[in-house]
ZAMI-403135 format. One record per residue (C-alpha): residue in one letter; x, y, z. Coordinates in steps of 0.05 Angstrom, whole numbers, plus 5000, padded with zeros to 4 digits. Example, Ala and Ser with C-alpha at 12.3 -4.5 7.8 and 13.67 -1.06 7.14 Angstrom:
A524649105156;S527349795143;
END
This chain:
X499910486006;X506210225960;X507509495963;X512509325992;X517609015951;X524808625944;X529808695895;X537008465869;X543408905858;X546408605808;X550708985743;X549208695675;X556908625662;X558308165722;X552607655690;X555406985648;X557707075593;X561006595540;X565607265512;X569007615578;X562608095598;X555008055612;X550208265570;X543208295548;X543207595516;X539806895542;X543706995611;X539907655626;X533407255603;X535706675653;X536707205707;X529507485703;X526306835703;X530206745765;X528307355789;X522207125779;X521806485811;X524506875879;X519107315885;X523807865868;X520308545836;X526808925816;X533308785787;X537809375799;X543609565757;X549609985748;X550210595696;X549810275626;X552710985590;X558810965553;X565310745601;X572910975584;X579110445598;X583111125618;X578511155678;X578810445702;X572310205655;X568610575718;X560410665696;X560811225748;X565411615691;X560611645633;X564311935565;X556612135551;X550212195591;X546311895532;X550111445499;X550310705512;X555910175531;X555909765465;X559909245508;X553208925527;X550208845468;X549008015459;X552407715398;X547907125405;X541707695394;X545807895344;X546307185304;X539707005324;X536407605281;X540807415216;X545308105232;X551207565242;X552906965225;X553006435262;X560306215217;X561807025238;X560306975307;X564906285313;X570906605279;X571807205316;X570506825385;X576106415368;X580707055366;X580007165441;X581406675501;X574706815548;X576206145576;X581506265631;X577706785682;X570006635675;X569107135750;X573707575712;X570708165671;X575708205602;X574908935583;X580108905531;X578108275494;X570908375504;X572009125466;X576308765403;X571108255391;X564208715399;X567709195359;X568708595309;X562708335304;X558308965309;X562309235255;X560708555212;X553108705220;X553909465206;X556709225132;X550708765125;X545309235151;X548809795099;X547909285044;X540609115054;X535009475093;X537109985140;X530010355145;X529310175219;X535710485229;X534811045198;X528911205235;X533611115289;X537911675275;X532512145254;X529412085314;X535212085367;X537612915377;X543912685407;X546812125368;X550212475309;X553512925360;X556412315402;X558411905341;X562212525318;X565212645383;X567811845382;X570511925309;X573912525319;X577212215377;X579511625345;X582812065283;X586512435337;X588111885374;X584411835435;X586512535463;X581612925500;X577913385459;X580014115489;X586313905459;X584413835388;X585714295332;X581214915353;X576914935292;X573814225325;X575014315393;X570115055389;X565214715341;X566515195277;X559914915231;X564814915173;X570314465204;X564213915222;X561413965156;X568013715122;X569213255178;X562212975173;X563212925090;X569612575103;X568012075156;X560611945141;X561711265146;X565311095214;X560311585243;X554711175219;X558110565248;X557510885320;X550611075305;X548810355292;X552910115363;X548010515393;X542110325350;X543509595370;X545009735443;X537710145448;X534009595416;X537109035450;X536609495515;X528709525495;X527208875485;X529708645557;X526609225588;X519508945558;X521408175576;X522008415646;X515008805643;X512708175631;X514707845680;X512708395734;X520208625749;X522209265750;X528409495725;X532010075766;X538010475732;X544010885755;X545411565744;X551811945755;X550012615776;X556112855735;X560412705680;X567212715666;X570613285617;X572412865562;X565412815549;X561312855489;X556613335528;X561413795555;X564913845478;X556513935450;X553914275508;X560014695539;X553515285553;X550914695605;X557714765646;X561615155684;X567015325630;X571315995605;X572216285537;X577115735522;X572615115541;X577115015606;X573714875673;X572415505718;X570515085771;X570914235786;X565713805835;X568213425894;X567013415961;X569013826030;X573713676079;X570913116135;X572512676190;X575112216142;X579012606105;X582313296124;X583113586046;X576313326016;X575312955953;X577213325892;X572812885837;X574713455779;X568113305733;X566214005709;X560814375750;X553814515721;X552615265694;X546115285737;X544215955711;X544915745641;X540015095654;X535015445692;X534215955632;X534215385593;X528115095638;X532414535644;X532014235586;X538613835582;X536113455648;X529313255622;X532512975557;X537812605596;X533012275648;X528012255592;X533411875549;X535311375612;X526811275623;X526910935560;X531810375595;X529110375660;X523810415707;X526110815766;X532911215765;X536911245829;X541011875831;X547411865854;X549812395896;X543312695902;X544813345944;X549213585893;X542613705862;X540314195922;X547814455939;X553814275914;X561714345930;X565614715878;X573014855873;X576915275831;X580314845775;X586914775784;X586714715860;X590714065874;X585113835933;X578214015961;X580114436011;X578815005976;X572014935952;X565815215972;X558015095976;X554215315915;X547115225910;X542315015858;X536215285846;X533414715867;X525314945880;X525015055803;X528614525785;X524514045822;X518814355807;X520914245734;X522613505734;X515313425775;X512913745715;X516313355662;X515412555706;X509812735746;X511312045778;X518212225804;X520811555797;X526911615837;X531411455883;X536611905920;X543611675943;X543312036012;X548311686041;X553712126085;X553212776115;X546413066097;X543413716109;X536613856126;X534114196062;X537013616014;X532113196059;X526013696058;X526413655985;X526312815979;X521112756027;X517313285996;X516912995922;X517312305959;X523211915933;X525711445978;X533111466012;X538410976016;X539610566083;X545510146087;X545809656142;X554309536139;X553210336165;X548710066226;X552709776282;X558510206303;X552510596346;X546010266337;X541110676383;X541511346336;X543511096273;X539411166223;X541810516191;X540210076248;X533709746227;X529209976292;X530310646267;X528510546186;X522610956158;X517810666094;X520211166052;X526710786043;X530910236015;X534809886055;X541109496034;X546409026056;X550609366022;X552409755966;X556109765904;X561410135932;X561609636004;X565809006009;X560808376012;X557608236063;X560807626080;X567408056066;X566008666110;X565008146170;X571507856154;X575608396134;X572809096146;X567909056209;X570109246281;X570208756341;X565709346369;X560909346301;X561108486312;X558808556388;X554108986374;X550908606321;X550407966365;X547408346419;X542408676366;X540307916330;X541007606404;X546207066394;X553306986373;X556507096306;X561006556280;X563806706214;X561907136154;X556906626131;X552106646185;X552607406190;X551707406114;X544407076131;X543407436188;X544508156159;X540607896099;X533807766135;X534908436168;X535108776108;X528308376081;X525308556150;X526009156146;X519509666156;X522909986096;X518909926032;X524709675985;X529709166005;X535209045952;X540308485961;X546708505922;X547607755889;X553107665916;X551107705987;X546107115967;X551506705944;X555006846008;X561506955972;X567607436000;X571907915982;X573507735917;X566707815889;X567708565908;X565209165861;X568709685874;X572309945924;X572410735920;X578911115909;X582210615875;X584010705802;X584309975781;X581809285791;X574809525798;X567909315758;X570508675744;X566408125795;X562607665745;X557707145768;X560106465744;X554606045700;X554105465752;X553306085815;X546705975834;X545005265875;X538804935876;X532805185919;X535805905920;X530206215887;X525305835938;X528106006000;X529206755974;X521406705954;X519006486023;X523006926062;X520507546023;X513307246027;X513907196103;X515707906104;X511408146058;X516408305996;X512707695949;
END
């Protein structure tokens, strides 16, 4: 039987950070050691692929499935291998004012100065030895394609690339040749963003191996269409003669909303990937493997059905159920990770065959206990009625905090409810905060995963994300001083009195 385990939900961009984001440097080492010291056996993250401003710096709207957000790369990593100076590294900090928000996230800042310094170790590296980098490129299929993709968006000035001049936007060899001759250099400088992010991304991956944590990635199921897949791979998706979408992903109509969720990421060309033997998946979740340890997949029935209107349509409504052929495509990835490592986002309305197929290549569901109380008895949320094959959350990502939902979101019927289910009264969002929190770690499921924040007991303001919003979001940081004495002990004996440590 699989040990049962305990985890933390916490994005590498909301660490401490001296220069406006998280990253992989000596606060991601502090972390795991505190991870550690709590007994804890995974740290979860968010997607780490490239993000876009245009879309809100959301991880959830990759600009490539391979490619890696050079935002967290570490300058002190970076000065600590002789790539920077340390004289470098104090100059360009100076530029930027990372002083005034420390919760904050500063996208823009945090872009101007890794762009600044990454580019001052790219000239260095190109003046001495650059064999480890080479071997780099040689041996990544999809890099010279994505740094092309970025360079020939930055000469065109950021527009999307269906709109380019046609010679690029269709690929004509000829037209990359003389782009490539032209622009040899800024496309080896995003080679070498990437180079950096992968080995920094490696080296934490194999600190936390050490340490016995496990490190458990996100994975959009789609991406958007200003994507350097869609403009290498336009075969992979669901596109016309002229690269434009013939159909867009969303969802149906529900009780929540009566015209659906029109997400407009480009559908998959199924047919074309199951020819293919679905190649393009294996070398994206190959590509993320090399990060992680486990994958959770969001929106995991798309990958058995999915909803697919007709581009153009202005909602939803329209849409209709396509599915995958999912019993080969499983049957492939089973093939390719014979350990399915795993997770599926099943959260919603889920039929029975997106279910049949989890269980049967056993990857454990999502249970979210901010789902449980509006109707405990049935609900699947409600911790009586949790199965072992599952990991069970406060909440998610995409929920308020705990503390938050109790004072902002919940019911009075959801509150009641909960006191009668714990047996005693529910003062404020702190106590429910604990409460919901040993519920979780109780839990007969065999993952429990607490988001940091519900640890710190902080509100609404240390929120994610909150879905449908265009702005504001990704932005939470922990601050340096967060974490009070004793945490990591009383987190360690609660999980070893359930079991988790």
């Amino acid at each position: 039987m699989t040990r049962r385990s305990a985890g933390i939900l916490l994005p590498v961009t909301s660490l401490p950070s001296e220069y406006g984001i998280g990253d992989f440097g000596p606060e991601a080492l502090k972390f795991a050691q505190f991870l550690h010291d709590a007994g804890q056996r995974i740290w979860q993250v968010l997607p780490m692929t490239t993000i876009d401003p245009g879309c809100g710096n959301s991880p959830y709207s990759p600009t490539s499935a391979f490619a890696g957000n050079y935002l967290l790369v570490s300058p002190e990593i970076l000065a600590d291998e002789g790539m920077i100076t340390a004289d470098e590294l104090k100059k360009a900090a100076a530029k930027y004012d990372f002083t005034g928000k420390p919760e904050r996230v500063d996208y823009e800042s945090a872009r101007a100065f890794k762009t600044e310094i990454l580019n001052a170790a790219f000239k260095r590296m190109m003046k001495g030895n650059a064999s480890d980098f080479r071997t780099f490129t040689a041996g990544t299929e999809w890099l010279e394609a994505f740094a092309m993709f970025s360079v020939i968006k930055q000469v065109n000035g950021g527009i999307p690339w269906y709109e380019w001049p046609d010679d690029l936007k269709h690929r004509d060899s000829s037209a990359l040749r003389k782009f490539k001759a032209e622009y040899s250099e800024e496309i080896a400088r995003q080679e070498f963003y990437q180079y950096i992010f992968f080995r920094q991304v490696k080296a934490l991956h194999e600190h936390l191996s050490g340490l016995d944590i496990e490190i458990v990635g996100d994975m959009p199921l789609y991406v958007t269409r200003d994507c350097a897949d869609v403009w290498q791979n336009p075969g992979q998706f669901d596109l016309d003669e002229d690269l434009n979408p013939v159909t867009v992903a969303g969802v149906p109509p529900d009780y929540f909303s009566a015209t659906g969720q029109l997400w407009g990421n480009p559908c998959y060309n199924w047919k074309a990937m199951e020819a293919d033997s679905f190649t393009w998946w294996t070398k994206r979740l190959r590509n993320l493997l090399a990060m992680f340890d486990r994958i959770r997949i969001d929106h995991f029935r798309g990958l058995v059905a999915y909803w697919a209107v007709p581009y153009g349509e202005e909602t939803a409504k329209n849409g209709e159920w396509v599915d995958v052929p999912h019993k080969k495509f499983f049957a492939s990835l089973k093939e390719n990770f014979p350990d399915m490592p795993f997770w599926a986002e099943n959260l919603g309305i889920i039929t029975p065959d997106v279910e049949e197929v989890r269980r049967n290549y056993e990857m454990p569901g999502m249970l979210v206990l901010h789902f449980a109380f509006g109707n405990p008895a049935d609900n699947p949320h409600a911790p009586h009625n949790h199965t072992r094959d599952s990991v069970v959350y406060t909440g998610t990502h995409d929920n308020n905090t705990s503390r938050g939902w109790f004072e902002n979101d919940a019911t009075e019927e959801e509150i009641n409810n909960f006191a009668s289910y714990i047996g005693r009264g529910v003062m404020d969002g702190y106590i429910f905060t604990s409460e919901v929190t040993r519920l979780a770690v109780s839990s007969v499921a065999g993952t429990a995963i607490i988001p940091m924040q519900d640890y710190l007991r902080l509100g609404a303001e240390a929120r994610i994300n909150v879905p449908s919003t265009p702005s504001g979001n990704w932005e939470w940081r922990m601050t340096a001083d967060a974490i009070p004495d004793g945490l990591a002990d009383r987190i360690r004996a609660a999980c070893k009195l359930y079991g988790r440590a």
